[in-house]
Every structure is written in C-alpha cells, then in structure tokens.
ZANU-273572 format. One record per residue (C-alpha): residue number from 0; x, y, z. Coordinates in steps of 0.05 Angstrom, whole numbers, plus 5000, padded with zeros to 4 digits. Layout:
// ZANU-273572
NUM|X|Y|Z .
...
// end
This chain:
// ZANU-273572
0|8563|3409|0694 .
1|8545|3374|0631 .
2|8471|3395|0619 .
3|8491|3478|0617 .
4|8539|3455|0561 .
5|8485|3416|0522 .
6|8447|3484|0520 .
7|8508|3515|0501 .
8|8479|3582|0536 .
9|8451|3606|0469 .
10|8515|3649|0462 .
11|8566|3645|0408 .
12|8636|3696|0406 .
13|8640|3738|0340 .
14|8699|3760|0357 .
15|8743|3829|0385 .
16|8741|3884|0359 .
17|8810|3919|0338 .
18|8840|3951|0399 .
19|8882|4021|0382 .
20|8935|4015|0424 .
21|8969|3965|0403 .
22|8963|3911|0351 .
23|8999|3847|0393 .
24|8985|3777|0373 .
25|8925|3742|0385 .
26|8928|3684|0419 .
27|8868|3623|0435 .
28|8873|3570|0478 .
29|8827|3507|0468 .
30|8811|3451|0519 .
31|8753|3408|0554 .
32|8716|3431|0625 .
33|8660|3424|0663 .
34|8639|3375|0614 .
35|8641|3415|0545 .
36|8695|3454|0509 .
37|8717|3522|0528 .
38|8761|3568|0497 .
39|8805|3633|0522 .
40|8824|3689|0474 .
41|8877|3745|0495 .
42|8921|3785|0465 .
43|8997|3780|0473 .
44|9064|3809|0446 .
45|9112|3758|0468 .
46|9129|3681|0469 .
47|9110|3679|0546 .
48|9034|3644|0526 .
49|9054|3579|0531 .
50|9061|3585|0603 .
51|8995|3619|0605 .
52|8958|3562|0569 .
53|8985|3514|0620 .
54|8971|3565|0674 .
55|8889|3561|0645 .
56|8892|3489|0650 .
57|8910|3488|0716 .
58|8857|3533|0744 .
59|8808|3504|0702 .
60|8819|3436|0729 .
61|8823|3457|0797 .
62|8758|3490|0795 .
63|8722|3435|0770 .
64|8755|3387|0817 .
65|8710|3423|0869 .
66|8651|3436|0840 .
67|8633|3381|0783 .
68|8579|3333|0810 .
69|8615|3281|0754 .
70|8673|3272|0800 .
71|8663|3231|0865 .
72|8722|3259|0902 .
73|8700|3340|0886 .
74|8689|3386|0948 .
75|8617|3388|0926 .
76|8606|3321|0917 .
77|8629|3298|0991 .
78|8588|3349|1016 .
79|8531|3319|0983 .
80|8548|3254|1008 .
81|8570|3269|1072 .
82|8522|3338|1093 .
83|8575|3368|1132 .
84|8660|3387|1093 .
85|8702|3410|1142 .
86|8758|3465|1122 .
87|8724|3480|1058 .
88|8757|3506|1000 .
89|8762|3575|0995 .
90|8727|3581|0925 .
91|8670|3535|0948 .
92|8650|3581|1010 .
93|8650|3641|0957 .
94|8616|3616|0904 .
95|8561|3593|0958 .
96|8563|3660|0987 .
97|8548|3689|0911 .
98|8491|3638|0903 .
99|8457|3665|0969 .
100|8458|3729|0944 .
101|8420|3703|0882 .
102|8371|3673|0931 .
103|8361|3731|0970 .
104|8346|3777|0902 .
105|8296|3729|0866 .
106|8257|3714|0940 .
107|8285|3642|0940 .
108|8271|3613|0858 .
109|8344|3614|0853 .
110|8356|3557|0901 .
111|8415|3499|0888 .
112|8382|3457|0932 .
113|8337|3436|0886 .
114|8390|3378|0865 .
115|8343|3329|0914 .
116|8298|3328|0860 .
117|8347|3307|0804 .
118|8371|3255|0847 .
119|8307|3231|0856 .
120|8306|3246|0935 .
121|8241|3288|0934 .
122|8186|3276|0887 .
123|8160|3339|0891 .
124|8203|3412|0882 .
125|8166|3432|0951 .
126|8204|3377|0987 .
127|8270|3412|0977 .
128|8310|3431|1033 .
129|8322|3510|1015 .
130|8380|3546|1014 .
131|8363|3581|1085 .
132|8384|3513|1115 .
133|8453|3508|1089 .
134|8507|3534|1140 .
135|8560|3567|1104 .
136|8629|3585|1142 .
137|8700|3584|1125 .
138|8718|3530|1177 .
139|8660|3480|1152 .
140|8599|3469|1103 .
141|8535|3432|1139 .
142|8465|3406|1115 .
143|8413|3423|1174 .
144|8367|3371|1136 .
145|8376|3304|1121 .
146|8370|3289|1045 .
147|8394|3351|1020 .
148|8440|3359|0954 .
149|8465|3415|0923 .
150|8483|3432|0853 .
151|8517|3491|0831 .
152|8506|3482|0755 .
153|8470|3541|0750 .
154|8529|3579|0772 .
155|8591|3544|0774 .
156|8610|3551|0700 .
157|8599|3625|0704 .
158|8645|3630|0772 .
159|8699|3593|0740 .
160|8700|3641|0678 .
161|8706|3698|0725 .
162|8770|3669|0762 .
163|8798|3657|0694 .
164|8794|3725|0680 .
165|8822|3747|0746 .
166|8889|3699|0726 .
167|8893|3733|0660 .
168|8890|3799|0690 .
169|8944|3781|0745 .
170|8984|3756|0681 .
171|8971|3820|0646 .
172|8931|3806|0595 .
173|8889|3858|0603 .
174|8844|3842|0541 .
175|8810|3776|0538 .
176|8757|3728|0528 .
177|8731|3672|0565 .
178|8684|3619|0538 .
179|8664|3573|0586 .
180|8594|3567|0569 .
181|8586|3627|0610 .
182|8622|3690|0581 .
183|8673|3728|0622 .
184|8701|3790|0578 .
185|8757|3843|0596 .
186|8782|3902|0559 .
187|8767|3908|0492 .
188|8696|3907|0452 .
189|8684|3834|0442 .
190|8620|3825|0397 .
191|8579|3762|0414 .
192|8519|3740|0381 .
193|8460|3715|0423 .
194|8417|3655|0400 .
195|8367|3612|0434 .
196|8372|3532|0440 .
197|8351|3529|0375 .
198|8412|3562|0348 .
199|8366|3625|0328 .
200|8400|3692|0327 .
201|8368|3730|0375 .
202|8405|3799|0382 .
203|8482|3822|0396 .
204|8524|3858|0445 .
205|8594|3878|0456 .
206|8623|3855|0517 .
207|8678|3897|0559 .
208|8694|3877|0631 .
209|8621|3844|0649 .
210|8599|3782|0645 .
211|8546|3740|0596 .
212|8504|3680|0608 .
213|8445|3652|0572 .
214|8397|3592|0600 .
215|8343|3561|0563 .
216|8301|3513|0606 .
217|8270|3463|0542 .
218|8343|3455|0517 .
219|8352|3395|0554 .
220|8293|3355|0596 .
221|8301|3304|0660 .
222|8269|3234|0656 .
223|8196|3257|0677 .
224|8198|3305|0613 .
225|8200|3366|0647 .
226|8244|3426|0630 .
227|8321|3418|0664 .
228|8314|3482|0702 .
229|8282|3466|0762 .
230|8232|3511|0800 .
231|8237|3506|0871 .
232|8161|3517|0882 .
233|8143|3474|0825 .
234|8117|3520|0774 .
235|8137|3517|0704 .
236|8191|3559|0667 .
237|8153|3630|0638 .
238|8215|3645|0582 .
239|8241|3602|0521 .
240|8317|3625|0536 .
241|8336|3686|0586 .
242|8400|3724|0575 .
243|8432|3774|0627 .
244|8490|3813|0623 .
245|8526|3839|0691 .
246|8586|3858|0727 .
247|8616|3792|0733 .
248|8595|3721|0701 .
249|8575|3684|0768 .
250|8523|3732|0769 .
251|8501|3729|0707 .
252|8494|3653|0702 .
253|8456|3659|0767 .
254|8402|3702|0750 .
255|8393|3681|0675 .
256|8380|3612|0709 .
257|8322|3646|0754 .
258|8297|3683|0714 .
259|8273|3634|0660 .
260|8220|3623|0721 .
261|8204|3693|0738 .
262|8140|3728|0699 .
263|8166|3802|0670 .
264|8130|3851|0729 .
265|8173|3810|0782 .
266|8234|3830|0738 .
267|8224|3896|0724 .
268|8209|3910|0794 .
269|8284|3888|0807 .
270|8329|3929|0823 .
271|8372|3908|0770 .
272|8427|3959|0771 .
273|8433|3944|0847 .
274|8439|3873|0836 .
275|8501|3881|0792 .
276|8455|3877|0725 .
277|8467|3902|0664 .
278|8423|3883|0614 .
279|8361|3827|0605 .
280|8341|3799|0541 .
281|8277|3752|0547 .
282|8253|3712|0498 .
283|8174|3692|0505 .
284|8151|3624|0480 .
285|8126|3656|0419 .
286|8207|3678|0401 .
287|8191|3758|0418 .
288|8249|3792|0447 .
289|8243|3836|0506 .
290|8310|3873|0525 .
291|8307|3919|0602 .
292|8366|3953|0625 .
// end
C-alpha cells in the first residue's frame, strides 16, 4: 500500500468543527498502516477509549493482513501467487465486489488487474488480464488467466477507513475522523484542506458522513519513468491530482484513482450522483481547478 501513502492523497485534516450538543473530550489515536501513518479522531465523554484505541488497532491490522501486497501470507497476496483462494475472507470478496462496480462505471480504466504490469508480467498495459476475468464468489476467488495479479491499492486504503468508521459507530462514537490516507468522516463538520502532490492548497470542504480521497498520478513514478497510476489501455494520465468526495471512502479512492485517466466530457457525462458521487475537484496540468457536483 506504500505508494498511495507517498502521495499522501493531497489531503490534510483542519480539524472539527464545534459540535452543539455536547462538548465531550476529544480524543486521537496515532499508529502505522498500510504502510504510512494514520490517525482516528472522535469524540468521547468517558475513560472507555483506551479500549477503543486497541479495538482500531486490531481492525486495522486485520485489514491489512488481507489486502497489503508487502505481506507474503495476506489473502491477496496468495491469491496472486496461487490464482485461485478458497473460502475467502469476507472483506476481500466485498471490497472486490466494490472495485467491479468501479469497473463497470468508468467502462473498464478502473481495473486492479493492472498489477501484471508492476510486476513486470506484461510489458504492455494491453496485456493485462481485465477485471471481467476474475471469478468472484464467497466460497472461492479464481484467475481465468494465467499471469494475472491484482492490486487493490487504489482502493484498499479507502475500504479500510470505511470499516473503521463502521467500528466507531457500533462503539458509539457517532462523530469521528478517519485518516488513513483516504478520509472516512461521520457526524460533525470536519474541515479538510485539499492540496496536490506538491503540497499546494488547492480548495476546502467539510466533511460529514461521506468519504474523501485524492490521487495524483506524477507523485510517485515506476522504474520505466512513467506515472504510478496505471492505465489499463496504455494512455497517459489527463489530471495533475483528482479529488472526489462520495458516500463512502472505498468509493471515493476508487474513482479519484480513474479518473486521473479520464478527459472531463467522459466525467461529466457520469452519472455522478448515481454512482454514489458527491463532488469532483480536477486539477489540469497547468494547476486550474475544476470542481462538478
């Protein structure tokens, strides 16, 4: 998961905004996943956080023990290794069912097989397998073609801040923050600033119960110089950084991934609403912002 933290999604928490019903204490929890550091901020009136800050690093480990591609043993990575996992985990057949949504909506650029290529399988981006040839059930995972890989980079971070949230809700903290590179934001008004790869602020927004990812394909480059965000039909990347706000963060990190390769009249011809999207900010290679939604 390491290259979406180098970028570090061009997304930095301001901070909450009071909240009027109560004034409890504010509490942050600080640790290491997926490669990078993440944070969680909520708000709580009693000495029971402790067991929520373990709680966090649980989850947080468990998630990335199935989808880091840094950790031989992970769900993903036998997969990989193996083309076929047998009584898959539960999260992994979600978040794959998430990413072929994403698929579906951006007519196939958002595609995780295009991990041949980083792995050096495929020299060209139209030698990928697809995502179309990936059976996904609950009893078992299979590659129909040899020599295909997945990665879920440009999606797992932003899944994993979403089930975060969902354990803070079920402990009933209600208003929160998640920073996992990807944003995942309950109650409350939580101002972020957005920035680019080069640490340029772009614009704000306050966040409340949706999601917040940026991706910036120059922020990081493979050994062939090339941008990190890999077009499955081998053109180049059409925005400098692409931020999208939605309903959850999975989503979010999905299609600000794709849409780094997608020209503007493909975008705004989205359905963006029915996709689950609130807002897009794109930033051309010149560094003008274009906001839809």
């Amino acid at each position: 998961m390491h290259r979406r933290n180098v970028i570090k999604l061009g997304a930095a928490a301001l901070g909450a905004l009071a909240l009027t019903r109560y004034t409890p204490s504010r509490r942050e929890w600080r640790g290491r996943g997926f490669g990078a550091d993440l944070s969680v901020v909520f708000h709580d009136h009693d000495e029971g956080y402790k067991r929520t800050f373990a709680a966090i690093e649980k989850e947080a480990e468990r998630l990335e023990h199935m989808f880091s591609l840094f950790r031989p043993n992970s769900a993903i990575s036998r997969l990989n290794r193996d083309g076929v996992l047998h009584s898959p985990p539960e999260d992994l057949v979600a978040l794959l069912q998430v990413s072929k949504v994403a698929w579906t909506e951006t007519g196939g650029v958002f595609d995780p097989t295009v991990q041949s290529v980083w792995k050096g399988r495929h020299a060209r981006p139209s030698s990928i397998a697809g995502f179309d040839t990936i059976d996904v059930g609950h009893d078992l995972i299979r590659f129909e073609k040899p020599g295909t890989a997945l990665t879920l980079n440009g999606i797992a971070q932003g899944y994993a801040s979403d089930q975060l949230s969902r354990l803070l809700q079920h402990r009933g903290h209600a208003a929160h923050l998640v920073n996992l590179g990807e944003f995942a934001a309950g109650d409350g008004d939580w101002r972020l600033g957005i920035e680019n790869g080069d640490a340029h602020r772009l614009t704000h927004t306050d966040l409340s119960n949706l999601g917040l990812a940026t991706s910036a394909p120059d922020a990081m480059r493979r050994a062939n110089g090339q941008a990190h965000i890999v077009h499955p039909f081998g053109k180049t990347p059409v925005w400098k950084t692409v931020t999208v706000q939605a309903k959850n963060s999975a989503l979010a990190d999905a299609y600000s991934t794709a849409f780094t390769l997608i020209p503007r009249p493909k975008i705004e011809a989205m359905d963006l609403g029915a996709m689950g999207i609130a807002t897009v900010w794109l930033e051309s290679p010149s560094g003008a912002v274009i906001r839809l939604g």
